[in-house]
C-alpha positions as CSV (number, residue, x, y, z in Angstrom):
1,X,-76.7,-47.4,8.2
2,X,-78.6,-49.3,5.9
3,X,-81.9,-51.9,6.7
4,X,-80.2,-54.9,7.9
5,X,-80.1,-57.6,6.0
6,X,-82.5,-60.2,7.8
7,X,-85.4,-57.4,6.6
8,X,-87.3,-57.8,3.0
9,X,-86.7,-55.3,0.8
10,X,-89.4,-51.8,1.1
11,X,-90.8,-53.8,3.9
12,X,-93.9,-51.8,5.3
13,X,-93.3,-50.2,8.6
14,X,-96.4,-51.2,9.8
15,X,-95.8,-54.3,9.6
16,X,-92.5,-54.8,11.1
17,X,-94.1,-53.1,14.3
18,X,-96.8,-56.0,14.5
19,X,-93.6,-58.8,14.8
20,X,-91.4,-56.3,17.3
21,X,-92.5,-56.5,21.1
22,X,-93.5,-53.4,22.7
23,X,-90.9,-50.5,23.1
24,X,-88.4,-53.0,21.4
25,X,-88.3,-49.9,18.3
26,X,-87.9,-46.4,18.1
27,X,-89.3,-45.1,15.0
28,X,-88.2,-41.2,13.7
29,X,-90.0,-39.6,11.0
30,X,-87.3,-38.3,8.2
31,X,-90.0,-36.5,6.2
32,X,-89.2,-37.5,2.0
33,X,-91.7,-37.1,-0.5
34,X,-91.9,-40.2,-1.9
35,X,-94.5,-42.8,-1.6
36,X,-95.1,-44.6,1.2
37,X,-94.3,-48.2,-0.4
38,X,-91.4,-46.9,-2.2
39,X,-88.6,-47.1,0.6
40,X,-90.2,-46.8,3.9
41,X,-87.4,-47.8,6.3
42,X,-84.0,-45.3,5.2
43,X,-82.0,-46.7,7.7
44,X,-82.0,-49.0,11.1
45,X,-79.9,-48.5,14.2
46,X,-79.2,-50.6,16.7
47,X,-78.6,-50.1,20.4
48,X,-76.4,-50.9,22.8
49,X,-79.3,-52.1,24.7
50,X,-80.8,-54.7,21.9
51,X,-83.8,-52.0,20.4
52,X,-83.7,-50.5,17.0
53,X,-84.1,-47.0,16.3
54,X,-86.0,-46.9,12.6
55,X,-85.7,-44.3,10.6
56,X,-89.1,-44.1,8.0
57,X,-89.7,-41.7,5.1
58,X,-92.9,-40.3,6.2
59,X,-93.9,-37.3,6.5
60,X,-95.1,-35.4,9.4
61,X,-98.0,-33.6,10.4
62,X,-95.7,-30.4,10.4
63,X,-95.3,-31.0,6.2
64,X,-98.8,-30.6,6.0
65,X,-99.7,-27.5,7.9
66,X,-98.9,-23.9,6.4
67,X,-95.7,-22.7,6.6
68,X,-96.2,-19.3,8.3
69,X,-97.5,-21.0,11.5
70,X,-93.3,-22.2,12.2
71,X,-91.6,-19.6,9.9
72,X,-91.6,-16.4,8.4
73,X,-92.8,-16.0,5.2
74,X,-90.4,-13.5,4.1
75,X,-87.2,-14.5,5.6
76,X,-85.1,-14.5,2.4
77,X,-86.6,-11.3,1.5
78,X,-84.6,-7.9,1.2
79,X,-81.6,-9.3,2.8
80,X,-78.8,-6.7,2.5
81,X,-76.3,-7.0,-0.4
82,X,-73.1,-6.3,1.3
83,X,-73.8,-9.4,3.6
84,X,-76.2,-11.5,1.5
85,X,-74.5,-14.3,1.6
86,X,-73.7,-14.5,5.4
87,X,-77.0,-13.3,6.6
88,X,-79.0,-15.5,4.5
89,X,-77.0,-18.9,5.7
90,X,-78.0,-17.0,9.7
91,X,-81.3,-16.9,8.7
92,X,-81.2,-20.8,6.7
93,X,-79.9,-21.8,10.2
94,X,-82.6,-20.5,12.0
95,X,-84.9,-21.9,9.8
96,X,-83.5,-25.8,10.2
97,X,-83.5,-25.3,13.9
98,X,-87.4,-24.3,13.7
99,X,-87.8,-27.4,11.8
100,X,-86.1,-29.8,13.8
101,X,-88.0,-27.7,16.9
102,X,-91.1,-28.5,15.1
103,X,-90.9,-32.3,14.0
104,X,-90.2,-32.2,17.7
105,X,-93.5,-30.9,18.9
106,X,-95.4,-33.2,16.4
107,X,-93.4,-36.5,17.6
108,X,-95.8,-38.0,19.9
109,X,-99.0,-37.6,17.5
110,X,-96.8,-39.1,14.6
111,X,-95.9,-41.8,16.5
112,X,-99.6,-41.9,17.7
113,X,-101.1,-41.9,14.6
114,X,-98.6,-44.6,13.5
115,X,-99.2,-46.8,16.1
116,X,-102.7,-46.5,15.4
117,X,-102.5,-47.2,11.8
118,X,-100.0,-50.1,13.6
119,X,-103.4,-51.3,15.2
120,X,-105.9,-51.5,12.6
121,X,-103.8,-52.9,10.8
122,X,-103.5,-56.3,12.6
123,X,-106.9,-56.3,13.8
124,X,-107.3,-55.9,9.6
125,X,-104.7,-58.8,8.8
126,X,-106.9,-61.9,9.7
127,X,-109.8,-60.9,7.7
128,X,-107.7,-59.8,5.1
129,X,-105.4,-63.2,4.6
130,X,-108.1,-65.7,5.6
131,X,-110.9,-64.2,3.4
132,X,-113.1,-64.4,7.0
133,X,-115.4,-62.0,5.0
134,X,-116.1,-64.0,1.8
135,X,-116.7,-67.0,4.2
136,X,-119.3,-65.3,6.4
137,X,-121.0,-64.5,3.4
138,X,-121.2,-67.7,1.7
139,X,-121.8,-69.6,5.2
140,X,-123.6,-67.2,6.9
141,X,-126.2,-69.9,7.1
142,X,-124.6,-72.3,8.8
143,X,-126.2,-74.0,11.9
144,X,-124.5,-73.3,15.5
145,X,-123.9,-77.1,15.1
146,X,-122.0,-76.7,12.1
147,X,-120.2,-73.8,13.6
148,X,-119.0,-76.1,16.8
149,X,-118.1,-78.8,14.3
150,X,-114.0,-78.8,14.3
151,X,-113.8,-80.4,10.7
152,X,-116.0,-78.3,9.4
153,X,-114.3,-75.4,11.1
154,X,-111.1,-76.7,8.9
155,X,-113.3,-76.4,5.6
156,X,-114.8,-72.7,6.3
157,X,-110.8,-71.7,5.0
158,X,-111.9,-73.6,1.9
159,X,-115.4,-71.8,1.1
160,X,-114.5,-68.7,-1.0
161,X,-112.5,-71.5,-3.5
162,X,-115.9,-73.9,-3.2
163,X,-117.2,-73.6,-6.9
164,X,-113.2,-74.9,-8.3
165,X,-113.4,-77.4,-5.8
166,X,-116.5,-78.9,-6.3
167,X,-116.2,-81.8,-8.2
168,X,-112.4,-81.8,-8.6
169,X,-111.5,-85.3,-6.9
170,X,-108.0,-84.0,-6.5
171,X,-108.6,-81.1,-4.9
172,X,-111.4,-82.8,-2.7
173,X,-108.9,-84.9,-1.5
174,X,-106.4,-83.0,-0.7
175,X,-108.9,-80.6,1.0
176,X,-110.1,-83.7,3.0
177,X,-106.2,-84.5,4.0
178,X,-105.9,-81.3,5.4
179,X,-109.3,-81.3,7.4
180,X,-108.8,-85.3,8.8
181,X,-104.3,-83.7,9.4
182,X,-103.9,-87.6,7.6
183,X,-102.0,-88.0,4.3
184,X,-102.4,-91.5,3.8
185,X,-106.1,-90.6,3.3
186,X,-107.5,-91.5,0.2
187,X,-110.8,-91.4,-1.8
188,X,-112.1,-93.2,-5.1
189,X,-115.5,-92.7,-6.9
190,X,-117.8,-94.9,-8.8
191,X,-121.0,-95.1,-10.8
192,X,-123.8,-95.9,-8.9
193,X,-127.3,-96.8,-9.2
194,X,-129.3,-95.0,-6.6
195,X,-132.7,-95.3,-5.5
196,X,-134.7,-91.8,-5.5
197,X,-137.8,-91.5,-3.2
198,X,-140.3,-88.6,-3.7
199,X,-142.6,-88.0,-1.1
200,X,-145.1,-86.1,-2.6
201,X,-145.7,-87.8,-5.8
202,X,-149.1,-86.6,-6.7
203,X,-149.6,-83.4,-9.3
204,X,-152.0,-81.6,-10.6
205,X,-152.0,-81.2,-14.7
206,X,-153.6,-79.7,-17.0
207,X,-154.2,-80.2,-20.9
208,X,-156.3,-78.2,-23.2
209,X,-158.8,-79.9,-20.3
210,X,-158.9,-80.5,-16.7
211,X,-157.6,-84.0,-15.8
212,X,-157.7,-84.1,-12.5
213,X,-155.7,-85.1,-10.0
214,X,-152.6,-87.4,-11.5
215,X,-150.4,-89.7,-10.0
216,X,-146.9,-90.5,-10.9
217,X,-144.6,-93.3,-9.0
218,X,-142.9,-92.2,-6.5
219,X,-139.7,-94.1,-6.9
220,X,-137.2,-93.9,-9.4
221,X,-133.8,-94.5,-10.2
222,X,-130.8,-93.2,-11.5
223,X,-127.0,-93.2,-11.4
224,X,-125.2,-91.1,-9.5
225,X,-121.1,-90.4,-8.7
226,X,-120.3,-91.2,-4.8
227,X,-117.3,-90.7,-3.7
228,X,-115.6,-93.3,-1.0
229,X,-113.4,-91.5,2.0
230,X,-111.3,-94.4,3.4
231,X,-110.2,-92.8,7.0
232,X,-109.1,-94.5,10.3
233,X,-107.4,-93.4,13.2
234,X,-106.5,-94.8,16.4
235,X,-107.5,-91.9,18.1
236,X,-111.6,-92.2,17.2
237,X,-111.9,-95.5,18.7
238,X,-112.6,-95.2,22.4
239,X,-115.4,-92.9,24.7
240,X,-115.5,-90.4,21.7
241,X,-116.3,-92.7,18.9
242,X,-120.1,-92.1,18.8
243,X,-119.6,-88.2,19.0
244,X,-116.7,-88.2,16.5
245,X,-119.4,-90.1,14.1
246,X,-121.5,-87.7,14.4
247,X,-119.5,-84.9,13.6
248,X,-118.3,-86.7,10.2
249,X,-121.9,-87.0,9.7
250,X,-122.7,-83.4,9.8
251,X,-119.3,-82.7,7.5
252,X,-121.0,-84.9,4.8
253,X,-124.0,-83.0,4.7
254,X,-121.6,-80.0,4.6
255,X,-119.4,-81.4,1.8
256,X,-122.6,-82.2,-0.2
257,X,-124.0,-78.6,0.0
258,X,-120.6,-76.8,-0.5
259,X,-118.4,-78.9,-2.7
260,X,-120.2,-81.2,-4.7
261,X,-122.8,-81.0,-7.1
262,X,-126.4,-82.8,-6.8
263,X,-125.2,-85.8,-9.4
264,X,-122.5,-86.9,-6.7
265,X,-122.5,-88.3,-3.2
266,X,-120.1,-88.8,-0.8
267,X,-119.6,-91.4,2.2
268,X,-117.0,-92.1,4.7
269,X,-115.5,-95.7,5.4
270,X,-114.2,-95.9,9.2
271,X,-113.3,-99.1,9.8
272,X,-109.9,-100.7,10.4
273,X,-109.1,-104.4,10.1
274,X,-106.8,-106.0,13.0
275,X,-106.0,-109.3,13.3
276,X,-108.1,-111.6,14.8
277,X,-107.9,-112.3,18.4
278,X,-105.8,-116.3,18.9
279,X,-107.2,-118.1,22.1
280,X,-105.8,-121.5,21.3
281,X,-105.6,-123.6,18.2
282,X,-103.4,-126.4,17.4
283,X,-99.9,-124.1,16.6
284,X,-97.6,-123.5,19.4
285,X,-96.9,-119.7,18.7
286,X,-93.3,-118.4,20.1
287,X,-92.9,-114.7,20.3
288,X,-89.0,-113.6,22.1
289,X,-88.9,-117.2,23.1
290,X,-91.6,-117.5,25.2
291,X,-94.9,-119.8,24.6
292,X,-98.3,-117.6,24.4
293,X,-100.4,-120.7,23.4
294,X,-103.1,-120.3,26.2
């Protein structure tokens, strides 16, 4: 029986164990030597009561060990000639019953050693597809704050991609999108003149001779990309509204540091216009046919 069809093609065993519930598969060892990723799963087989039986081309700790320890070495050897024929396929018998006898013994470490490699595998597979490494490395000083932050928790994804990002307004956007779960979001930028302070403006220079102690202004300006983030939802006005503007505070900061250079800026605008509240003025209003003048 071949791999049903629902499988991809030289699917890894390993992996179809990590979507199968436990004893939902039976997995036998049909020993080939070919690669591992070249053909794992021969053949499936399912059973009358809903499991699959696998069949993978692995090999088993019996290929690997010496062949004396399960045969003799000199089986085929000085067979007699007036029965050659018939005493070697005896003795070829023999020698495929030891085998099956000994891929028998070795059945429970193979599967052992398969479930294991089963396990570190998935405990492997988040770092692997998230890039959880690369991010501790280029976060690794962020604040617990930061950490507790859930929008900046949606950028840490976003960190090992951080120097193709930064700057792109596209790609800031539609990172932004994804953090806010809004596609209606959108963001423009501008040239603006900002106003620089430098709180320590004083420097010591020197010449060909002392001068002294110099001073220099202390303000100066210069112009400077900000980018606008227009965002409102329903859900951030109530108890929460104070807290939730903090937390796009601190993913500001974050954005600045991570994703845009020190010639841009960013700021968020969370405001929503509704229409104004009518007491009374001089035009009768009828909503459904009723009269809501107060």
């Amino acid at each position: 029986m071949q791999a049903p069809q629902f499988l991809p093609e030289d699917i890894n065993v390993e992996i179809l164990l990590s979507y199968l519930k436990e004893g939902q598969c039976k997995v036998t060892l049909n020993g080939l030597h070919k690669r591992n990723s070249y053909n794992d799963i021969i053949e499936t087989e399912e059973l009358t009561d809903g499991s699959m039986v696998v069949s993978v081309g692995r090999l088993s700790l019996y290929n690997s060990l010496p062949e004396y320890m399960f045969h003799p070495v000199d089986r085929f050897d000085n067979l007699p000639k007036y029965e050659e024929k018939e005493r070697f396929q005896e003795e070829l018998d023999k020698q495929q019953e030891e085998i099956k006898n000994a891929f028998g013994f070795f059945a429970p470490i193979d599967l052992l050693l398969l479930k294991l490699r089963a396990d570190v595998r998935s405990k492997l597979q988040p770092f692997c597809s998230d890039d959880i490494i690369m991010q501790q490395i280029i976060g690794d000083e962020l604040t617990p704050e930061q950490r507790a932050n859930r929008f900046i928790r949606q950028l840490l994804s976003f960190l090992p991609q951080c120097k193709y990002i930064r700057g792109n307004h596209t790609l800031i956007t539609l990172m932004l999108r994804k953090v806010f779960m809004e596609e209606g979001l959108f963001m423009e930028s501008e040239q603006k003149k900002r106003t620089f302070t430098d709180a320590s403006p004083r420097y010591e220079q020197q010449l060909d001779m002392e001068l002294g102690e110099g001073y220099v202004g202390n303000i100066y300006d210069d112009m400077l990309t900000v980018y606008t983030v227009y965002y409102w939802s329903d859900d951030v006005c109530g108890n929460e509204f104070l807290k939730f503007i903090d937390e796009v505070e601190q993913l500001r900061f974050f954005i600045k540091d991570y994703f845009l250079s020190v010639e841009e800026d960013i700021r968020f605008n969370i405001t929503h216009d509704d229409p104004p509240l009518r007491l009374s003025d001089e035009v009768f209003y009828n909503y459904l046919n009723y009269n809501t003048n107060i």
